[in-house]
N, CA, C and O atoms as CSV, one atom per row, in Angstrom:
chain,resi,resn,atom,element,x,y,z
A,1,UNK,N,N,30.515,-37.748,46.243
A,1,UNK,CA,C,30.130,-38.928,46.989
A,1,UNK,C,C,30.943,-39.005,48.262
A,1,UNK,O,O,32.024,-39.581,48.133
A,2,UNK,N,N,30.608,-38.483,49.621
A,2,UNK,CA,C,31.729,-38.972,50.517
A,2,UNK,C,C,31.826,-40.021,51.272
A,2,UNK,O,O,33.021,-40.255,51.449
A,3,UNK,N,N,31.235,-40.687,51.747
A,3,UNK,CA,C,32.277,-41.899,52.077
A,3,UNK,C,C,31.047,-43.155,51.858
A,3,UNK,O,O,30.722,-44.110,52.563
A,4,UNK,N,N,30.577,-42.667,50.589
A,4,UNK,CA,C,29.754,-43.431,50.022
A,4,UNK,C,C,30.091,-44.802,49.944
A,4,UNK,O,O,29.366,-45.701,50.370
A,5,UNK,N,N,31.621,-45.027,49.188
A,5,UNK,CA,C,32.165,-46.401,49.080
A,5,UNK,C,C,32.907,-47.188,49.878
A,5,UNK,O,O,34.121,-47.014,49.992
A,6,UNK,N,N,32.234,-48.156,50.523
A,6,UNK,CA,C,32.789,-49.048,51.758
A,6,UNK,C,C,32.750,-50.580,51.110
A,6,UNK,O,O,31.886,-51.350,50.691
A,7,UNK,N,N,33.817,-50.572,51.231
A,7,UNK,CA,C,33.999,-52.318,50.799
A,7,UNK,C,C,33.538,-52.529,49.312
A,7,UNK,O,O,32.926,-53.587,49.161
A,8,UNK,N,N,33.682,-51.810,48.242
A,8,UNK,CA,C,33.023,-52.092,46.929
A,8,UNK,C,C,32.014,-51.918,46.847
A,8,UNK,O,O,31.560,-52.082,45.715
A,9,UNK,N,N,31.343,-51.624,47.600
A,9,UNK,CA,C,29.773,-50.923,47.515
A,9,UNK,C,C,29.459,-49.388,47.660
A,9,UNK,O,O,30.268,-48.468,47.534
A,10,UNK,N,N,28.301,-49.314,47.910
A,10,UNK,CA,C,27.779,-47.543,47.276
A,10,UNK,C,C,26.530,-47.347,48.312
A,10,UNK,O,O,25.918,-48.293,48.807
A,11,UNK,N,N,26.293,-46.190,48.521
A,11,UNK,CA,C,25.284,-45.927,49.650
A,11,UNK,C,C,24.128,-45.435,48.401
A,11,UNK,O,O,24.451,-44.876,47.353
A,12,UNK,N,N,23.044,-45.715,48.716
A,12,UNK,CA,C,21.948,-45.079,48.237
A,12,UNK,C,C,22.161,-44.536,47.521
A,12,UNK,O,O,22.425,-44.853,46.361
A,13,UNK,N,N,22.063,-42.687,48.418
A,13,UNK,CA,C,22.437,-41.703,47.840
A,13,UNK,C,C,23.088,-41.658,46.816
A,13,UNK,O,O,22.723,-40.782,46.032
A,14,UNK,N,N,24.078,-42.383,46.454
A,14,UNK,CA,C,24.942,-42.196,45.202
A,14,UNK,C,C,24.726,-43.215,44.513
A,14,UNK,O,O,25.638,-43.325,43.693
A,15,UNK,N,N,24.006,-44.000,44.423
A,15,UNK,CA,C,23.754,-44.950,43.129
A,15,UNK,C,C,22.623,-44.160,42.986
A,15,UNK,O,O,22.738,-43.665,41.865
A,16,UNK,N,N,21.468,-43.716,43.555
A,16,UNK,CA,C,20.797,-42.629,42.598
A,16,UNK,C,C,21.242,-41.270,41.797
A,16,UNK,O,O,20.648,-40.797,40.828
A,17,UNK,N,N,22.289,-40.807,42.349
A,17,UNK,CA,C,23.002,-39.888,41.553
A,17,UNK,C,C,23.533,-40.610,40.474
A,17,UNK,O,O,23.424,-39.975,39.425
A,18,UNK,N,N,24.006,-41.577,40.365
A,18,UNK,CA,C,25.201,-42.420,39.176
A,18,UNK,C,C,23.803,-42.467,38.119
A,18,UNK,O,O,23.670,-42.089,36.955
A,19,UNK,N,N,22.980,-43.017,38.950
A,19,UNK,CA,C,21.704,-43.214,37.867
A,19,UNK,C,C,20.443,-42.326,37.439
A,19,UNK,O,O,19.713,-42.364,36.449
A,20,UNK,N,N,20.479,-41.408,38.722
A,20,UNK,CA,C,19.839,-40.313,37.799
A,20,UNK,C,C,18.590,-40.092,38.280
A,20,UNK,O,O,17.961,-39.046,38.119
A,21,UNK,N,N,18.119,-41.302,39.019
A,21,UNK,CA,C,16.436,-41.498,39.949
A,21,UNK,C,C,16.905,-40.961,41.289
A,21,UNK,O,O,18.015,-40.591,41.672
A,22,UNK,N,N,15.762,-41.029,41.863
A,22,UNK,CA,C,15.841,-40.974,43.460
A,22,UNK,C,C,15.705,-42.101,44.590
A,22,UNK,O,O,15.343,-43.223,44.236
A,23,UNK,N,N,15.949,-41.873,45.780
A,23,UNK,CA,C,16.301,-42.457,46.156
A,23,UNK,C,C,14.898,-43.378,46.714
A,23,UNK,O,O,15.111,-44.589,46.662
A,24,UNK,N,N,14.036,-43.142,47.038
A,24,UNK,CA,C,12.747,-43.353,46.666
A,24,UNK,C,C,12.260,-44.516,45.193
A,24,UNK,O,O,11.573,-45.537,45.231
A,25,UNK,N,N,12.759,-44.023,44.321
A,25,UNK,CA,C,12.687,-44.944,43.280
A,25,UNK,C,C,13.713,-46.732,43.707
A,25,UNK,O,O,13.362,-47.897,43.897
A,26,UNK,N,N,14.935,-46.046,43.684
A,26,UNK,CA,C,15.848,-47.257,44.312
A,26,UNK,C,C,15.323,-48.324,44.953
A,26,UNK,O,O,15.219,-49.470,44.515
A,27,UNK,N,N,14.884,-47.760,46.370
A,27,UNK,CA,C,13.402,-48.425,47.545
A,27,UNK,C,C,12.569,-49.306,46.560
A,27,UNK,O,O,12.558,-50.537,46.559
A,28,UNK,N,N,12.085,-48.734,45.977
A,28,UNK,CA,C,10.473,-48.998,45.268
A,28,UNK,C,C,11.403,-50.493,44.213
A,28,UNK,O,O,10.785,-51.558,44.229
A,29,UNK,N,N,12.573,-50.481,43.516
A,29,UNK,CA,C,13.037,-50.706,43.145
A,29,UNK,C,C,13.871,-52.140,43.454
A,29,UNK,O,O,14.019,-53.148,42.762
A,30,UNK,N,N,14.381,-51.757,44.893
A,30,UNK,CA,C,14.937,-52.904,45.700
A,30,UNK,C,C,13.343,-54.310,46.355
A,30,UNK,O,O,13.406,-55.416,46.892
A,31,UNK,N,N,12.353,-53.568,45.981
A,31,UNK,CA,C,11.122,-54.173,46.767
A,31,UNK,C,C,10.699,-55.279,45.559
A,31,UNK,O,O,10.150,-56.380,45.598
A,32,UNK,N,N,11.153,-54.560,44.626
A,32,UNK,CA,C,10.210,-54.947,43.234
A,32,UNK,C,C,11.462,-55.999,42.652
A,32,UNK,O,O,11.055,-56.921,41.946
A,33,UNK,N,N,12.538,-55.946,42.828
A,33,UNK,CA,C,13.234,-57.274,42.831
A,33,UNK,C,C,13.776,-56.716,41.369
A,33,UNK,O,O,14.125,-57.664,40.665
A,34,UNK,N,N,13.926,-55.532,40.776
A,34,UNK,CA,C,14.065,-55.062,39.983
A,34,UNK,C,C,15.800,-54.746,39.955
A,34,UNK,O,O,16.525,-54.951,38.981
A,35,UNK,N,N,16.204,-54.238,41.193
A,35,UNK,CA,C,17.497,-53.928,41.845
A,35,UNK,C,C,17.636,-53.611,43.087
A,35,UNK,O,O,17.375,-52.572,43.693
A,36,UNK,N,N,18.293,-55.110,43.579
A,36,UNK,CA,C,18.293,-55.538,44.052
A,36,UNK,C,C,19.712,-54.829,45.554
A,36,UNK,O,O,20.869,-54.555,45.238
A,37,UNK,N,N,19.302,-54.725,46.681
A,37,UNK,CA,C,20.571,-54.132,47.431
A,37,UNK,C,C,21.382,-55.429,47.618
A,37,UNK,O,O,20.970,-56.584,47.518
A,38,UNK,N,N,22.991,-54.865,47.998
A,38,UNK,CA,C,23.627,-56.132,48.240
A,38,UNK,C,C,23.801,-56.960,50.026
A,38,UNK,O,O,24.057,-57.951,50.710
A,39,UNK,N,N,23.447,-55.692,49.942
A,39,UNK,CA,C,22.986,-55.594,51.812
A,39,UNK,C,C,23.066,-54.673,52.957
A,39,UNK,O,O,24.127,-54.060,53.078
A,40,UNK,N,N,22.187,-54.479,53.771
A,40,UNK,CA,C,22.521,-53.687,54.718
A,40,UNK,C,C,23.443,-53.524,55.930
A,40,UNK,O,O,24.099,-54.494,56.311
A,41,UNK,N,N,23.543,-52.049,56.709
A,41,UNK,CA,C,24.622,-51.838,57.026
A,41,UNK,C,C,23.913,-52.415,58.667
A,41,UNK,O,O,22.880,-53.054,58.862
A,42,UNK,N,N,25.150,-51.784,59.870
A,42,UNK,CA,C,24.234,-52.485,61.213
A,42,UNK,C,C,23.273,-51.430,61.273
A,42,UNK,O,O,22.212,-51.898,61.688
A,43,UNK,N,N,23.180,-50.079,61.012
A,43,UNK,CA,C,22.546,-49.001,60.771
A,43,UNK,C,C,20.915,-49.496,59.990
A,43,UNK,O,O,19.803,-49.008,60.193
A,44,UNK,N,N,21.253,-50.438,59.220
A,44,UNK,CA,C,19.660,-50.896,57.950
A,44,UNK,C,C,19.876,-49.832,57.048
A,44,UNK,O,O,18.887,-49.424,56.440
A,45,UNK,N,N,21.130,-49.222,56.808
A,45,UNK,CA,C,21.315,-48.701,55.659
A,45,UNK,C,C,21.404,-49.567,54.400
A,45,UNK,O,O,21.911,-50.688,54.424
A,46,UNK,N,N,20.811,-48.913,53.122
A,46,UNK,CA,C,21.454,-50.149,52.069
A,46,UNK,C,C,22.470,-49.905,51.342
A,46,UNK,O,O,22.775,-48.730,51.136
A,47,UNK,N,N,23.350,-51.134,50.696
A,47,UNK,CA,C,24.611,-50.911,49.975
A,47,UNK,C,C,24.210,-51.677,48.594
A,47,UNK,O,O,23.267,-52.466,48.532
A,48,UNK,N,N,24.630,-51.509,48.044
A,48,UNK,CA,C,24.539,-51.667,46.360
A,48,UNK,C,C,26.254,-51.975,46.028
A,48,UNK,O,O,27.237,-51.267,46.246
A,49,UNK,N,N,26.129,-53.315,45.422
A,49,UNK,CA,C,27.658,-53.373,44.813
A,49,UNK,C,C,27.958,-52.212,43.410
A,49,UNK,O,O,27.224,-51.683,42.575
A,50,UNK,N,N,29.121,-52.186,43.641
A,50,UNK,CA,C,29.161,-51.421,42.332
A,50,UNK,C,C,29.322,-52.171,41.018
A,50,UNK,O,O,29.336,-51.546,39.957
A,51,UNK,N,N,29.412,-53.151,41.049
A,51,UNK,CA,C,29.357,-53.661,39.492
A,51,UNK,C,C,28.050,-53.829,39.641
A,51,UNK,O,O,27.751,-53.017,38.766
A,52,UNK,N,N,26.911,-54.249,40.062
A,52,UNK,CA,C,25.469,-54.062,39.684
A,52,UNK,C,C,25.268,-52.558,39.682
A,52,UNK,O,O,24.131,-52.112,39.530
A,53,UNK,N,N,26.196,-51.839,39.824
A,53,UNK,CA,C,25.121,-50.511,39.314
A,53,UNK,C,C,26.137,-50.209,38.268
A,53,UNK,O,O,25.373,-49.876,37.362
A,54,UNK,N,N,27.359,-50.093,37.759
A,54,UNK,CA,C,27.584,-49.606,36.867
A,54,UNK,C,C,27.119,-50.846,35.600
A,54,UNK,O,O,27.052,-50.522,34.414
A,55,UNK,N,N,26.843,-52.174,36.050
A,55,UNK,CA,C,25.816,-52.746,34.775
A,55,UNK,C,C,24.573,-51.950,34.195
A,55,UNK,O,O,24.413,-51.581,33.032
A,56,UNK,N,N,23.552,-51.735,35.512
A,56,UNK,CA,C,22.319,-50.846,35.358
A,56,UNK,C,C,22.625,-50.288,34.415
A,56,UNK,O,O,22.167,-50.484,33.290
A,57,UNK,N,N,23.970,-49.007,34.922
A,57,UNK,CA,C,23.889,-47.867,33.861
A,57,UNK,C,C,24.269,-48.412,32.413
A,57,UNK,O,O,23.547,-48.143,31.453
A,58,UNK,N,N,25.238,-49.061,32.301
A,58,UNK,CA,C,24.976,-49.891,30.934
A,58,UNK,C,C,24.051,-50.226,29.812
A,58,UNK,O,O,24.062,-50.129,28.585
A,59,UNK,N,N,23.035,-50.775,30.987
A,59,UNK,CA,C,21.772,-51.517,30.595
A,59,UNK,C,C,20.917,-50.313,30.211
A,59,UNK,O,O,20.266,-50.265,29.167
A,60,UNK,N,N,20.965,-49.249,31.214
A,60,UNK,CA,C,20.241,-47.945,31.022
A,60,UNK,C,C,21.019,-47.624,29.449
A,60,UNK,O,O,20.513,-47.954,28.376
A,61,UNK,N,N,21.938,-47.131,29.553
A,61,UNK,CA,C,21.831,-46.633,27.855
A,61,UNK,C,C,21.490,-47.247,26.648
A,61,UNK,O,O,21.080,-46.638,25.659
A,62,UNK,N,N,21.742,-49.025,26.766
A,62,UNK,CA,C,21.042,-49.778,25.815
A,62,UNK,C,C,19.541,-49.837,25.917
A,62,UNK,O,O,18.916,-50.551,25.133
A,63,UNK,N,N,19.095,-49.320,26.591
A,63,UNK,CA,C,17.380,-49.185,26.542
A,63,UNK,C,C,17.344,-50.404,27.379
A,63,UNK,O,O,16.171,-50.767,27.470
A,64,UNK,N,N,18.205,-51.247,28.076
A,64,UNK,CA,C,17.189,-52.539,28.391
A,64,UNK,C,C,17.185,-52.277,30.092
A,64,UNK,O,O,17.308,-53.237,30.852
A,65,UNK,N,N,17.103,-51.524,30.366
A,65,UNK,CA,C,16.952,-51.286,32.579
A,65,UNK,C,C,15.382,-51.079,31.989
A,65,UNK,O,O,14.939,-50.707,30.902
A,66,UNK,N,N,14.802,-51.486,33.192
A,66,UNK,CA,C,13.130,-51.659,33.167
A,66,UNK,C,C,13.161,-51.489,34.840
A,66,UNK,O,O,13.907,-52.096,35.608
A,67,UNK,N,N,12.283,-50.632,35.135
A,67,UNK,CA,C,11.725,-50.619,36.743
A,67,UNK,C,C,10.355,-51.237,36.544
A,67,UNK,O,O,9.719,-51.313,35.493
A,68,UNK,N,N,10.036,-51.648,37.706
A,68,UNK,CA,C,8.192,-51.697,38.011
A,68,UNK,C,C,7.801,-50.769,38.765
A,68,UNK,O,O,8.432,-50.384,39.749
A,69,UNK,N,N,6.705,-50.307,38.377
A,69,UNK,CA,C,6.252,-48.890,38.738
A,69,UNK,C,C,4.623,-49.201,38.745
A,69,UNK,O,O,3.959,-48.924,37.745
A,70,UNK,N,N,4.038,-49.762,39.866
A,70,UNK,CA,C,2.568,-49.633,39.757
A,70,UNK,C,C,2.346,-50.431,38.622
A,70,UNK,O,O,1.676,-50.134,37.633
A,71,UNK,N,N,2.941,-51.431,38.835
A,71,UNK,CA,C,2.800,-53.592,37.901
A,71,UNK,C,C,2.757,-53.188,36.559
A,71,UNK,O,O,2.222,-53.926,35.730
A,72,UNK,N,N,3.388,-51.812,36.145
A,72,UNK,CA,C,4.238,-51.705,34.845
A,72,UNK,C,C,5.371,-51.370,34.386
A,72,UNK,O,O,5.963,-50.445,34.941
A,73,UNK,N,N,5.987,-52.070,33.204
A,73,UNK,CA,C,7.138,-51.823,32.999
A,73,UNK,C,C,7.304,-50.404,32.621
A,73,UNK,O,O,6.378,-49.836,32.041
A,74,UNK,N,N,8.690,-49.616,32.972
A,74,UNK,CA,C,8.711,-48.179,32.429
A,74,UNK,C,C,9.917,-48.255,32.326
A,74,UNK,O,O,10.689,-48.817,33.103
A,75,UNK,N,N,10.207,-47.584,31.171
A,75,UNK,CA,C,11.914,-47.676,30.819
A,75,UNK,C,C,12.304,-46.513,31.073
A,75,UNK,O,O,11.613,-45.500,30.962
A,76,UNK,N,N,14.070,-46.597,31.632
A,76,UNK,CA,C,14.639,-45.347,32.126
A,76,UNK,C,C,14.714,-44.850,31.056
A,76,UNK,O,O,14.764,-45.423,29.968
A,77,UNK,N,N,14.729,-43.508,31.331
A,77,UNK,CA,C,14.899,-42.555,29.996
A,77,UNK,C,C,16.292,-41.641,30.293
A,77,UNK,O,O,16.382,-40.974,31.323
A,78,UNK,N,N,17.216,-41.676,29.421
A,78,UNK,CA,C,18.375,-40.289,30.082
A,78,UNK,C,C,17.509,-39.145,30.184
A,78,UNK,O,O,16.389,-39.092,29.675
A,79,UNK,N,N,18.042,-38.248,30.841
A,79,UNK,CA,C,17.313,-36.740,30.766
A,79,UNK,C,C,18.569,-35.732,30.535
A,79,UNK,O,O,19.761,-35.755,30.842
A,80,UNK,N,N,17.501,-34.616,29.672
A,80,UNK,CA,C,19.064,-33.632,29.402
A,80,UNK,C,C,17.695,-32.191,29.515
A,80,UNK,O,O,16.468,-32.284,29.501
A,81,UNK,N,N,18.322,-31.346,29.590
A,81,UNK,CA,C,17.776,-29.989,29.556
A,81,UNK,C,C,17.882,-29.320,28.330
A,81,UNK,O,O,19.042,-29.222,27.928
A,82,UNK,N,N,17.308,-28.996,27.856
A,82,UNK,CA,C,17.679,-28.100,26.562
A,82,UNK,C,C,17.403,-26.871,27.018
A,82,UNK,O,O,16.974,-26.858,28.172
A,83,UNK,N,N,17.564,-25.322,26.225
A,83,UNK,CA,C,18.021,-24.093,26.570
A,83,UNK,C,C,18.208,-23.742,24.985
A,83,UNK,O,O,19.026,-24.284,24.241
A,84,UNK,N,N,16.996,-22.410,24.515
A,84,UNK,CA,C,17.197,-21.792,23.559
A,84,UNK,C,C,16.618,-20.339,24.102
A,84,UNK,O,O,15.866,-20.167,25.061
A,85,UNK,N,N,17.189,-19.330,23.204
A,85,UNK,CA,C,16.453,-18.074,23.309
A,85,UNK,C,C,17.267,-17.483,22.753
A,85,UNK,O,O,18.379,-17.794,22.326
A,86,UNK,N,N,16.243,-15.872,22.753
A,86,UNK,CA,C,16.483,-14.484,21.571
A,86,UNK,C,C,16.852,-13.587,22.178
A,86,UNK,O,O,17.058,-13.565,23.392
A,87,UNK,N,N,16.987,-12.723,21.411
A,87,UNK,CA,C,18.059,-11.648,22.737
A,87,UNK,C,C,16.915,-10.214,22.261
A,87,UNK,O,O,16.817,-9.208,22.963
A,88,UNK,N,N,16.237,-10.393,21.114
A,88,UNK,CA,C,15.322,-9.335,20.600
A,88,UNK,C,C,13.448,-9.636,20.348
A,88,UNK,O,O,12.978,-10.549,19.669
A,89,UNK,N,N,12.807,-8.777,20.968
A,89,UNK,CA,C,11.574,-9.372,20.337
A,89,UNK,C,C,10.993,-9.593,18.307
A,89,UNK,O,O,10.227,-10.114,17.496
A,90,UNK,N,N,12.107,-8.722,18.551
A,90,UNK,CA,C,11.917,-9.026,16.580
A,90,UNK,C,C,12.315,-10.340,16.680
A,90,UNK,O,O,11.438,-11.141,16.356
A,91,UNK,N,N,13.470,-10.853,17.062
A,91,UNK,CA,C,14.040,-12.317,16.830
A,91,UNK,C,C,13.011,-12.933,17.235
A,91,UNK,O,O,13.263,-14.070,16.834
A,92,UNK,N,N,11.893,-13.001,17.815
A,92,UNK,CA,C,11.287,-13.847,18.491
A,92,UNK,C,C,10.265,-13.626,17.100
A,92,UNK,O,O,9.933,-14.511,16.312
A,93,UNK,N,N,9.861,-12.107,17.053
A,93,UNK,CA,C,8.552,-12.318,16.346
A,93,UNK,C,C,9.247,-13.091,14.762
A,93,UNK,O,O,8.453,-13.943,14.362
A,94,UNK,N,N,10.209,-12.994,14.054
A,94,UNK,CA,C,10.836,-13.406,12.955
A,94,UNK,C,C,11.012,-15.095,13.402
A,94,UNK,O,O,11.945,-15.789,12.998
A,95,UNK,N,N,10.096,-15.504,14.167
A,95,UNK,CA,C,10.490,-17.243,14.411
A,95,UNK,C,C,11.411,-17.586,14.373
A,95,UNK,O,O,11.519,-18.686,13.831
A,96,UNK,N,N,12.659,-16.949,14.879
A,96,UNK,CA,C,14.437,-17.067,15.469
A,96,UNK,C,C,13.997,-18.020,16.509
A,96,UNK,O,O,14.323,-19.105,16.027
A,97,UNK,N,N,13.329,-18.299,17.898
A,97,UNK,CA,C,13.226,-18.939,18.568
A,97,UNK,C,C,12.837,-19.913,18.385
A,97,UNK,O,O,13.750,-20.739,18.400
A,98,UNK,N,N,11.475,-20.520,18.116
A,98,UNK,CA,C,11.260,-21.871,17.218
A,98,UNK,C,C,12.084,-22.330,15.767
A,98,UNK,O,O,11.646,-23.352,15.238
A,99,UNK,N,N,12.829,-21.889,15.333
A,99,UNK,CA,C,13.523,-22.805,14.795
A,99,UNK,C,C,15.315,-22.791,15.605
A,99,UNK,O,O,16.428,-23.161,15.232
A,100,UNK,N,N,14.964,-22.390,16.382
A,100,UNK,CA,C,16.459,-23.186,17.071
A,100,UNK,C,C,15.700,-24.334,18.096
A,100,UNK,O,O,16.209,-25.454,18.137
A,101,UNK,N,N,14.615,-24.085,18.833
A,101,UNK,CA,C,14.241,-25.008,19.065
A,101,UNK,C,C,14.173,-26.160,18.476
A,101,UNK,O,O,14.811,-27.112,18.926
A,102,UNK,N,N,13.131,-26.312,17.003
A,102,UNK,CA,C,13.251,-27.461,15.761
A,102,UNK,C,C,14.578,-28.176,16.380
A,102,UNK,O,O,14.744,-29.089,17.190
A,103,UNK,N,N,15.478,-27.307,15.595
A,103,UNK,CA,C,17.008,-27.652,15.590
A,103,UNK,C,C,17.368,-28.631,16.780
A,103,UNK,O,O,17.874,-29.738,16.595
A,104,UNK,N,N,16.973,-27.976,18.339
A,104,UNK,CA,C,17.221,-29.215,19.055
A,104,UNK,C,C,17.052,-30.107,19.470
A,104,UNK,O,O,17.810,-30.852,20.092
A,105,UNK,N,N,15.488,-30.249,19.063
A,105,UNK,CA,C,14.690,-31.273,19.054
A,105,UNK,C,C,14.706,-32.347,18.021
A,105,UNK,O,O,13.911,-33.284,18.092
């Protein structure tokens, strides 16, 4: 984040990183009264306090952050990547790969 934090607040850019959307979403977000900026810069940049966004993320892991998205509610979801594989086509044909998958699912 570089000089993201001015006065207790957060630039865009990095309250969508903290949270995981884009910055685009944020916008759509700040319009929809959903989350809210704390104000802009002389630039019309926006700032976001940081205790309203590290609440969000809060709220985000208890399931209760809600955006409006096209006059419906959609709940943030964390996102993670998963990553399995075989190092042999026997392992593959012996269903080594789907059940480590199972497993991480």
């Amino acid at each position: 984040m570089s000089v993201a934090i001015i006065a207790g607040c957060l630039a865009i850019g990095a309250v969508a990183s903290m949270l995981g959307v884009s910055t685009r979403t944020l916008r759509r977000w700040d319009k929809a009264g959903t989350m809210k900026q704390a104000f802009r810069t002389a630039g019309n940049h926006r700032r976001y306090e940081r205790h309203a966004v590290l609440d969000a993320i809060q709220h985000e892991t208890t399931g209760d952050f809600r955006s409006s998205r096209a006059g419906h509610d959609v709940r943030v979801q964390p996102r993670a990547a998963i990553y399995s594989r075989v190092s042999s086509t026997r392992q593959s044909l012996d269903g080594e790969l789907d059940r480590q998958q199972a497993t991480m699912l």
